[in-house]
C-alpha positions in Angstrom: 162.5 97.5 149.8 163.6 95.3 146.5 164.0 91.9 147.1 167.6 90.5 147.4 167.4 89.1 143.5 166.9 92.6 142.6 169.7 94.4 144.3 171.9 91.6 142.5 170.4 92.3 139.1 170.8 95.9 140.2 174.6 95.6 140.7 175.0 93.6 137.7 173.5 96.5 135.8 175.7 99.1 137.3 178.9 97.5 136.7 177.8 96.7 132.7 181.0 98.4 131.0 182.6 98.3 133.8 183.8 95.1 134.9 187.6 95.9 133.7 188.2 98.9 136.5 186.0 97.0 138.6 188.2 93.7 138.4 191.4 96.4 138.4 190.5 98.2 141.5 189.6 94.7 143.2 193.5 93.7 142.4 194.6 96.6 143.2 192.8 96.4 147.0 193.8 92.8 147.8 197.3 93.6 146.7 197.4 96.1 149.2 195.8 94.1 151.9 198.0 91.1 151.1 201.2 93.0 151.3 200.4 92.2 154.9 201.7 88.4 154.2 204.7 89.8 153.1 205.2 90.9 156.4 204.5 87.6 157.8 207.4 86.5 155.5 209.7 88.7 156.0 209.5 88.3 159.5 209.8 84.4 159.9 213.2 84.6 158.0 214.5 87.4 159.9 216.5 88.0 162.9 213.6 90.8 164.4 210.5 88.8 163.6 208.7 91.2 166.9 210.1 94.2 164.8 208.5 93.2 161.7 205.3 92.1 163.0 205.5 95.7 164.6 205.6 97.2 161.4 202.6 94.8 159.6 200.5 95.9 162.9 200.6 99.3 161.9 200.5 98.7 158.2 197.1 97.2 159.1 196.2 99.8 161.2 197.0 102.5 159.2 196.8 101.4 155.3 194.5 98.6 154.8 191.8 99.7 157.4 191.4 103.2 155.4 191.7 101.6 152.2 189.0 99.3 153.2 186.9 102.5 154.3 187.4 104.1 150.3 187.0 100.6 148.9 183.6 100.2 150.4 182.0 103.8 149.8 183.3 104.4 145.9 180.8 101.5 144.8 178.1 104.0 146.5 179.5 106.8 144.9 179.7 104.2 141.1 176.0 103.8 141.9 175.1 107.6 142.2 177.6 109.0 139.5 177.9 106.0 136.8 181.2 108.3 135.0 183.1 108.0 138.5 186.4 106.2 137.8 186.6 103.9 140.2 190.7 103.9 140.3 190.6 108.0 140.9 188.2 107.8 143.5 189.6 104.3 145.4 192.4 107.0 146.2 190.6 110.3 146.6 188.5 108.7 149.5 191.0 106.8 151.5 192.6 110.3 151.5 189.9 112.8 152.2 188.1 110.3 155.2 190.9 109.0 156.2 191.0 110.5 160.0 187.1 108.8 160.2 187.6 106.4 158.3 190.9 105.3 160.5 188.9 105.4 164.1 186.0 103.7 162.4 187.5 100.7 161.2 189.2 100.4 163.8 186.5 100.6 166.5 184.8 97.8 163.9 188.0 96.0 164.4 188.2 96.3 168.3 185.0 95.2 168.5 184.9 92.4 166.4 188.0 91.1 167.8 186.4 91.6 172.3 183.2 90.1 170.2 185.3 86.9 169.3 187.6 86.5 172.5 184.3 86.8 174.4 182.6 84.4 172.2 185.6 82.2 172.9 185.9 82.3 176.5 182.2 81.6 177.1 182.2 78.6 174.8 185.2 77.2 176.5 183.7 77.9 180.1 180.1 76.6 179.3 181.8 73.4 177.6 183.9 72.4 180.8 181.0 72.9 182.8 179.7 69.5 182.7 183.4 67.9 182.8 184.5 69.6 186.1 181.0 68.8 187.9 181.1 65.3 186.9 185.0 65.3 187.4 185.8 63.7 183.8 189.3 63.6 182.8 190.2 65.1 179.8 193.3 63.9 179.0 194.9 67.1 177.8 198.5 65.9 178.4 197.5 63.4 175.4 197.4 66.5 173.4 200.2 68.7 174.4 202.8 66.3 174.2 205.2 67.9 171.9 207.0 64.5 171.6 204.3 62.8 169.7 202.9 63.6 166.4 200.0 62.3 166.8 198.7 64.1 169.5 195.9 65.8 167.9 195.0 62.4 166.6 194.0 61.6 170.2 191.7 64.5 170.2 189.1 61.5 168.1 190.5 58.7 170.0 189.4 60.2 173.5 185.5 60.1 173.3 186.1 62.8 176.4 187.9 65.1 174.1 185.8 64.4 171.4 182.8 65.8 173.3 184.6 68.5 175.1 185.1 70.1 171.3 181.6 69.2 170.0 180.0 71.0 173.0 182.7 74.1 172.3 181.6 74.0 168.8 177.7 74.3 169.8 178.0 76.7 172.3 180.3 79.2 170.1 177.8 78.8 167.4 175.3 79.8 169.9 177.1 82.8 171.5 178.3 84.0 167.8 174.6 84.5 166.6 174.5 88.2 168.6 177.9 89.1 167.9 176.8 88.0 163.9 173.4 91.0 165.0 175.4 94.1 165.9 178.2 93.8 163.2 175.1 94.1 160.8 173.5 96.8 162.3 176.8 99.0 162.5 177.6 98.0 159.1 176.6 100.7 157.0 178.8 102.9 159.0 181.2 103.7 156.1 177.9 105.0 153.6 177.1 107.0 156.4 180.5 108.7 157.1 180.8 109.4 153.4 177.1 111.2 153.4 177.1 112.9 156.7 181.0 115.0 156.7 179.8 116.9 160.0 179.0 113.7 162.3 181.2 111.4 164.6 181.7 108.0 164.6 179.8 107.3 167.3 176.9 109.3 165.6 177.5 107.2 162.6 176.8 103.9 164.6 173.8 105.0 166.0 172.4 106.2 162.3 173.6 102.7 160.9 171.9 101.2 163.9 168.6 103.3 163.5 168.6 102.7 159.4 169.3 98.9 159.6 166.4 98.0 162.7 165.2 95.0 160.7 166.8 94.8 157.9 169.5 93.0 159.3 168.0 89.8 158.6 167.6 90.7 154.5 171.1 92.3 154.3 172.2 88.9 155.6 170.7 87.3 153.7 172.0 89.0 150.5 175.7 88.5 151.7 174.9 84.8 151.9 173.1 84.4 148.1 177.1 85.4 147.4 178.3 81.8 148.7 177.9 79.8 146.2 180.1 82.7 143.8 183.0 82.3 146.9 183.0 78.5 146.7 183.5 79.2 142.9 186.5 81.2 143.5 187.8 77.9 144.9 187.7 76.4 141.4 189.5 79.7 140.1 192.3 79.5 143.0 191.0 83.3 144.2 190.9 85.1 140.9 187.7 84.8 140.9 187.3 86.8 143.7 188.2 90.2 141.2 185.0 90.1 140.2 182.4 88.4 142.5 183.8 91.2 145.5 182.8 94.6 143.3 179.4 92.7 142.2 178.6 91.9 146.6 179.6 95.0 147.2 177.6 97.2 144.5 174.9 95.1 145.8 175.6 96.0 149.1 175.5 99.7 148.0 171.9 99.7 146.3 170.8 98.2 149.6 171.9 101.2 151.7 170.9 103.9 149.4 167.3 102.5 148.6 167.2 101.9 152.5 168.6 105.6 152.7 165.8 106.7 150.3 163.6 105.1 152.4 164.1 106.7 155.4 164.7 110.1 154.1 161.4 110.1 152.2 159.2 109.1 155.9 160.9 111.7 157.6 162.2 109.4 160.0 165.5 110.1 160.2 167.5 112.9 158.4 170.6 112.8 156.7 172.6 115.8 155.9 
């Protein structure tokens, strides 16, 4: 395996010439998942805000989690077949995976989202452990009156409360770290989908799961050298983001197929 300064040289050397469609199909993806705040707008200044919050649910659902599936796998395909137009192709995969690619983001999402209510309810639990044995007082009411503005100011005036949050904060930083593990190792899901047309989703998982035993810890790794380009973004108000999301995500794509090479080469696990 490269190191993670080579996969980003790598990406930067696939996308030379290529930054305008790469910047273009970047727009054109975050318009479409953004469309979803439109929603959100449309349904505070409206008379069915449950109706309209119906309707972004299954815009999400059933536009931006496909779209997310062909965004993902036509930097794979940029990588294999430099001419690919990126525009074309954006479209031609969220239309010919898009039964897969539907129930596979969407089992991502399902478990990401039991991952984080779990995450949650532990880190709440483990955090009143102490306060209920000891029989400290909180002083929630503090909080929750409605009739004060500053109650969430007394959330650092109650030493109590102040604690209670410090040891939530801990503990869901503890409990996060495995849910942080399996997203990685299901992660290459979509490459696999796009290479393997006969298998499941469930098969899918297992490959991703089978290709990634560790490398999760480099793939990680990579994602984070991309921080300090998203704190950038900040300076640029988001339009930054047009360009540093193809060059993570070309990145990301030389890391699966050189890990793809990899394994195909040892024999150790086939792909059709």
């Amino acid at each position: 395996m490269k190191s993670n300064s080579e996969y980003r040289k790598t990406a930067l050397s696939s996308l030379k010439n290529n930054w305008t469609k790469a910047v273009i199909i970047s727009a054109i993806y975050l318009t479409i998942c953004n469309l979803s705040l439109v929603f959100n707008y449309i349904a505070i200044n409206s008379t069915m805000p449950s109706f309209i919050n119906g309707l972004n649910l299954i815009y999400e659902c059933l536009v931006v989690l496909p779209i997310t599936f062909a965004f993902i796998v036509i930097f794979l395909r940029k990588i294999r077949k430099p001419e690919t137009d990126l525009i074309l192709s954006l479209f031609t995969h969220f239309i010919s995976n898009y039964g897969r690619a539907y129930l596979g983001m969407l089992l991502l999402f399902l478990i990401i989202f039991c991952f984080v209510i779990g995450v949650f309810t532990i880190s709440i639990a483990l955090a009143s452990i102490p306060f209920t044995l000891l029989d400290i007082p909180l002083g929630w009411s503090n909080i929750l009156d409605i009739h004060s503005i500053y109650g969430l100011a007394n959330i650092f005036r109650s030493t109590n409360l102040l604690l209670y949050f410090l040891l939530c904060c801990i503990f869901f930083t503890i409990a996060v770290i495995p849910m942080i593990i399996y997203i990685y190792k299901i992660c290459l899901f979509p490459f696999i989908i796009k290479d393997n047309p006969d298998i499941g989703i469930r098969e899918a998982y297992h490959h991703s799961k089978v290709l990634m035993k560790g490398h999760c810890k480099q793939l990680f790794l990579l994602d984070l050298s991309f921080i300090g380009w998203y704190l950038l973004c900040l300076l640029t108000t988001g339009i930054g983001l047009l360009w540093v999301i193809p060059y993570q995500q070309t990145a990301r794509a030389h890391f699966y197929n050189e890990l793809k090479q990899e394994y195909d080469n040892s024999q150790y696990l086939s792909f059709k």
